[in-house]
C-alpha positions, 0 to 999 in steps of 0.5 A: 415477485418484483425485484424490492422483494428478492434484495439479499442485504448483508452486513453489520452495525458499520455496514450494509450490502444490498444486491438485488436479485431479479430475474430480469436483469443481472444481480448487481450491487444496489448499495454499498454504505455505512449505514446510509439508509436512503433508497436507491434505483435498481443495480443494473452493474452485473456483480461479476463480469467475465470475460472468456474467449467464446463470449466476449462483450455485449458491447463492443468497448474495451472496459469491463462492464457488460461482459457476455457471460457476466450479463447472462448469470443468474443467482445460485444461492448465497450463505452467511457466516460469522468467523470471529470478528468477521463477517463472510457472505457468499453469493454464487452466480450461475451461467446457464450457456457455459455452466460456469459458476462464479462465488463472490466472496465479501468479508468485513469485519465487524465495527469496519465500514470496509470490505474485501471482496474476491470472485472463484470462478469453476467451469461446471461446464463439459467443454474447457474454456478459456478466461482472459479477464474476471472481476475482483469487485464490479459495482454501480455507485448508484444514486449519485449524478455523474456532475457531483462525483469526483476522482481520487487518483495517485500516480507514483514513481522512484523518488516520487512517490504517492503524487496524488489528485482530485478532480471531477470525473467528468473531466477524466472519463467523458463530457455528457453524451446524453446516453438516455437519449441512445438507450445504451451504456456508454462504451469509454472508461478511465482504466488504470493499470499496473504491469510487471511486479512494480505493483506501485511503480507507475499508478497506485492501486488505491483509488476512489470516489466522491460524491461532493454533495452527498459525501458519500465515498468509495475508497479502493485498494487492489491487493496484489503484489503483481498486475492489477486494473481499475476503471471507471466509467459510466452506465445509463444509471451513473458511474460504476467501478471495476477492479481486476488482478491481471487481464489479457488485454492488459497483461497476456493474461489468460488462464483455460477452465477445464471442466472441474478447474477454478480460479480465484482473483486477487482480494479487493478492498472496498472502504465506504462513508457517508462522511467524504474522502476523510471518512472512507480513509479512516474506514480503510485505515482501520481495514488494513489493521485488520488485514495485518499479520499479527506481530510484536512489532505492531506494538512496540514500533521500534525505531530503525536506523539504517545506514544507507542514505546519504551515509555509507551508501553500499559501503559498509565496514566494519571500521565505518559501521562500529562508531555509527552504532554506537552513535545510533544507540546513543540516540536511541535507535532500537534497531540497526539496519547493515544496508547493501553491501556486506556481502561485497568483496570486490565493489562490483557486487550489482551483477553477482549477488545471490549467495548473500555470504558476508563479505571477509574484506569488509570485515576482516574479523567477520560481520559477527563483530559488528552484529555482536555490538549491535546487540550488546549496545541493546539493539537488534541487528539488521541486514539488507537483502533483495531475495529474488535476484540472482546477479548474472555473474553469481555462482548461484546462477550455475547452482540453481536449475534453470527451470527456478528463474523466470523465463520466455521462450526457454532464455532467463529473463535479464534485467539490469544484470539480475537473472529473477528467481521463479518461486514456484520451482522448489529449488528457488523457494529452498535457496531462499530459505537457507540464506533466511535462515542461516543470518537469523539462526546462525547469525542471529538477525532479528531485522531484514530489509527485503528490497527489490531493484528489477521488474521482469515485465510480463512473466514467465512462459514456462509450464503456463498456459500465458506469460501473465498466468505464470507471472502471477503464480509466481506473486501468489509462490512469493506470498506464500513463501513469506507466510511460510518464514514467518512461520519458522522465525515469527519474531523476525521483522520484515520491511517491505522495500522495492527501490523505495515505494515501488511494490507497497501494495496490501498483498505484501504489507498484510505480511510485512512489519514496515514499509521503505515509503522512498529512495528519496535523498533530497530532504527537501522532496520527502515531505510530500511523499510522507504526508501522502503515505497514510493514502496508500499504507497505515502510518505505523507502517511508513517508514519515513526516512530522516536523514540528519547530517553534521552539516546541516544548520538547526532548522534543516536538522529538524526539518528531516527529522520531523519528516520521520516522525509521524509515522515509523521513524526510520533514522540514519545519518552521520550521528557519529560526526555531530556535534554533542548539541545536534546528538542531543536534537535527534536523542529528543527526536527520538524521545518525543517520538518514544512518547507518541508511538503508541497512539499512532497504531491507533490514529486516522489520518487528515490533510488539513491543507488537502492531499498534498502536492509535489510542489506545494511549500506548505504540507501538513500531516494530521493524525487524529486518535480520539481528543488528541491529534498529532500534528505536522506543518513543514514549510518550504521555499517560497512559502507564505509566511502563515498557513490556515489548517483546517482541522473541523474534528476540533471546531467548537472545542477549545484546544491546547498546543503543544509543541513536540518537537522540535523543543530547542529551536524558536517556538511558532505563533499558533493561533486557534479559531474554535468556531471555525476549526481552523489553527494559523501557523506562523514560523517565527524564524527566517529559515525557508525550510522549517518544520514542527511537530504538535500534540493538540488535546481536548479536555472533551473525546471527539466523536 
């Protein structure tokens, strides 16, 4: 039977799989599309590459492509099913020689051009082995010449998150070393990894690929709280994609198969279009909605205001904090946020939090007065908390057993004076419940900013075969404890924060309500990290900080606050030292955010001047739903005095313009060229940081 003939395709009206099953060459990914019919060659990219300490790689190289094992399995049988909205495929793989069986696992849901995909591995075998590496996803993006493709990458830091490029991937894996003429694969790759627990710290685990010519894009997501890997690199057939939770050439990750023992990988995701990067984003856009944990707050989109930036920085009192909640109410926040340092007696609380009882200095009447006036003042009450930690000097450490941290060689893990709670020991998970539970049921907290300022590195050696197994049965126990919370309490609003954008990862954020998008502190520097944030986390989810100060003239105040508005406007600031007129700018803020947010749940995000770059002076945020899109243009120091945006969704239609905010400073000339689609920006005053926010309509829906 040739190979046409034994293709298993699968999918719906917004996607098509096809895996081509022979018995002359591995099972491999063929096509992976929105619907693109067009023919493609062959897959030879096997589907699940498996590394194990018998049967290394085919070849000699340090990527996962052409692992042993992963070259030798055969197709097993495969099943389809329909659960709800989604759409499950399961396609087994068997080798003969160890007698493991891997189970790929695609699902997507229906109308989405995206798919998460994960890989079990069982050891059907009579002989344990051990596994120090397995593919989540591992496909050829075939069809496409290497010369056409580029790269999408971001890398991240504190402070500066979501840095993001695209280049061909010629200049990122090699130049063209005519592998036809050798016969082989070639044996480089660009492989990206993520240590530790600071899943987003370093490199982001979304990337992509774009063919320039075609349009057609891959865009990935890992879904992990812990280590991951991507890479990419090229085949005799093209480039190919691979995407792993932890490895043990990365990780000190390996985990032995007795006979009977499985292991799943992390989730992938996998968001395809025929409509370049701008199409696959929307597609993983409306993916993630779909991973995302229903709750009341997807919905109603509270607006936040905490009182940390560049306001009481840890230093809360209740003398501070009461005239800051009623300066807050009046502006509108739906809910206050007490951040760190309620729980500090003796300014030094770094080195011994982990009781997380509040502080009778700070509030000599106890924390129930200011959390009574929030809610009396139609708020709901917030409280900072870094559940993980246990600071060296806590009572705490003495409390909890020693087996409930994270370890190496029987001595706790210390990161800057933090011991690390292991979640696997029950003693770790039941402490963690009883704070939970007690500021919610016995204080009545309805918000909880859960932050995360260490990364123990490897992992724990304790009752693990590897440092990097204990580490991520540790990510999968703080998983689960979160789903357990939201069980108990499944009102309560979870943000996601770890030093800023440190761990904004899917594992979490399918969990969690919003996510803290940076420590940021310098106004100037957070444009850039909230017009990236929709790569990497869903707009309703970007909590965006805008910090406005008494001191500021008009245009920066609107300048900050327009920073927080296409997204989950995240408010602080000393509003009880403005003066009436600045209240009143961020009460219209606010307002005009109140207005919009329910059409943001549903928007897909555009770059009308491409991703943007640290230093670029003009950043601009599209958010597109239907015939409106929400517009963002700020300007910087050193900016022209005009920017073109380009805006094609809307070429050809006539457009209205309107301003949103802000209303009470000069209006900017904008001017539309329909043919074209593209609208000029010209700011009609001096200022060299200004910024606004427009609703552009159409009386037609775009498609």
């Amino acid at each position: 039977m040739s190979w046409r003939d034994t293709s298993l395709v699968w999918g719906h009206r917004a996607l098509q799989l096809t895996i081509d099953i022979s018995g002359d060459g591995p099972v491999a990914v063929r096509a992976l599309s929105d619907g693109d019919r067009r023919h493609h060659t062959r897959g030879t990219q096997p589907l699940v590459e498996l590394l194990v300490a018998g049967a290394g790689r085919a070849r000699v190289s340090q990527r996962f492509s052409e692992t042993a094992v992963g070259r030798r399995m055969v197709y097993a049988g495969s099943q389809q099913r329909r659960d709800g909205r989604w759409h499950e495929l399961r396609v087994d793989l068997r080798d003969e020689q160890t007698g493991l069986l891997a189970r790929t696992v695609f699902r997507s849901a229906d109308g989405t051009s995206a798919v998460q995909v994960r890989a079990t591995v069982t050891n059907h075998g009579t002989q344990p082995l051990p596994l120090l590496g397995v593919t989540s996803f591992a496909a050829g993006f075939l069809g496409h010449p290497m010369e056409n493709i580029d790269l999408v990458r971001g890398d991240s830091e504190w402070l500066g998150e979501g840095r993001w490029t695209r280049h061909p991937l010629r200049d990122t894996v090699t130049a063209d070393l005519n592998l036809a003429m050798h016969g082989q694969d070639g044996r480089g790759r660009f492989a990206v990894v993520s240590t530790g627990t600071w899943s987003t710290g370093a490199h982001l685990p979304t990337g992509g690929i774009v063919d320039r010519d075609s349009g057609h894009a891959w865009l990935w997501q890992i879904e992990h709280n812990g280590p991951w890997r991507w890479e990419v690199g090229e085949r005799l057939d093209g480039a190919y994609v691979a995407l792993l939770g932890p490895t043990d050439i990365d990780h000190q990750w390996q985990q032995p198969l007795r006979p009977g023992d499985s292991f799943t990988t992390v989730p992938v995701s996998v968001a395809v279009s025929s409509a370049g990067l701008d199409g696959a984003v929307a597609a993983l856009t409306g993916h993630r909605r779909t991973l995302v944990r229903p709750h009341r707050d997807r919905s109603t989109l509270p607006v936040v205001f905490n009182d940390y930036m560049n306001t009481l920085m840890g230093d809360p009192t209740t003398a501070k904090l009461l005239p800051l909640v009623d300066a807050a109410a009046d502006a509108g926040a739906e809910v206050f946020c007490v951040d760190a340092g309620w729980y500090d007696n003796d300014l030094t609380w770094w080195d011994s939090v982990g009781e997380w009882q509040p502080s009778q200095i700070r509030f000599p009447h106890g924390i129930e007065e200011v959390l009574t006036r929030i809610r009396d003042r139609d708020m709901v009450p917030g409280l900072w908390l870094e559940p993980e930690v246990i600071g060296v000097r806590s009572p705490m450490a003495d409390k909890l057993p020693p087996e409930a941290f994270l370890q190496r060689g029987g001595v706790r893990l210390v990161e800057h004076d933090r011991y690390h709670l292991d979640m696997r020991h029950p003693a770790a998970a039941a402490h963690l419940d009883e704070v939970v539970d007690r500021l919610v049921e016995q204080l009545g907290v309805g918000y909880l900013k859960l932050d995360y300022n260490i990364d123990p590195g490897a992992g724990t050696d304790l009752d693990v075969d590897s440092v990097g197994a204990g580490l991520l049965a540790h990510n999968r126990a703080h998983l689960a404890w979160l789903d357990r919370l939201h069980h108990r309490h499944p009102d309560l609003i979870l943000e996601n924060c770890a030093s800023g954008g440190m761990r904004m990862d899917y594992a979490l954020l399918s969990r969690m309500q919003l996510q803290s998008t940076s420590d940021q502190q310098d106004y100037r520097h957070y444009p850039p990290i909230a017009v990236a944030a929709p790569m990497s986390v869903l707009p309703e989810q970007s909590a965006n900080w805008a910090y406005p100060q008494p001191d500021m003239p008009d245009e920066q105040l609107a300048f900050t606050l327009c920073t927080g508005m296409l997204g989950r406007l995240y408010l602080s600031g000393r509003l009880d030292a403005m003066r009436p007129d600045q209240l009143r700018a961020v009460r219209d803020a606010v307002e005009a955010y109140r207005g919009i947010r329910t059409d943001l749940a549903d928007t897909v995000p555009l770059w009308p001047l491409g991703l943007p770059a640290w230093s670029d002076p003009w950043l601009s945020l599209a958010l597109r739903r239907r015939d409106v899109t929400y517009l963002g243009v700020w300007r910087r120091d050193g900016a022209d005095r005009s920017a073109t945006l380009r805006l094609p969704h809307l070429a050809g239609q006539q457009v209205a313009v309107e301003l949103l905010h802000p209303r009470h400073l000069p209006p900017w000339t904008c001017t539309w060229a329909s043919a074209t689609g593209r609208l000029t920006v010209t700011p009609t005053c001096p200022e060299p940081f200004t910024a606004r926010i427009f609703r552009i309509t159409t009386d037609a829906p775009t498609p």
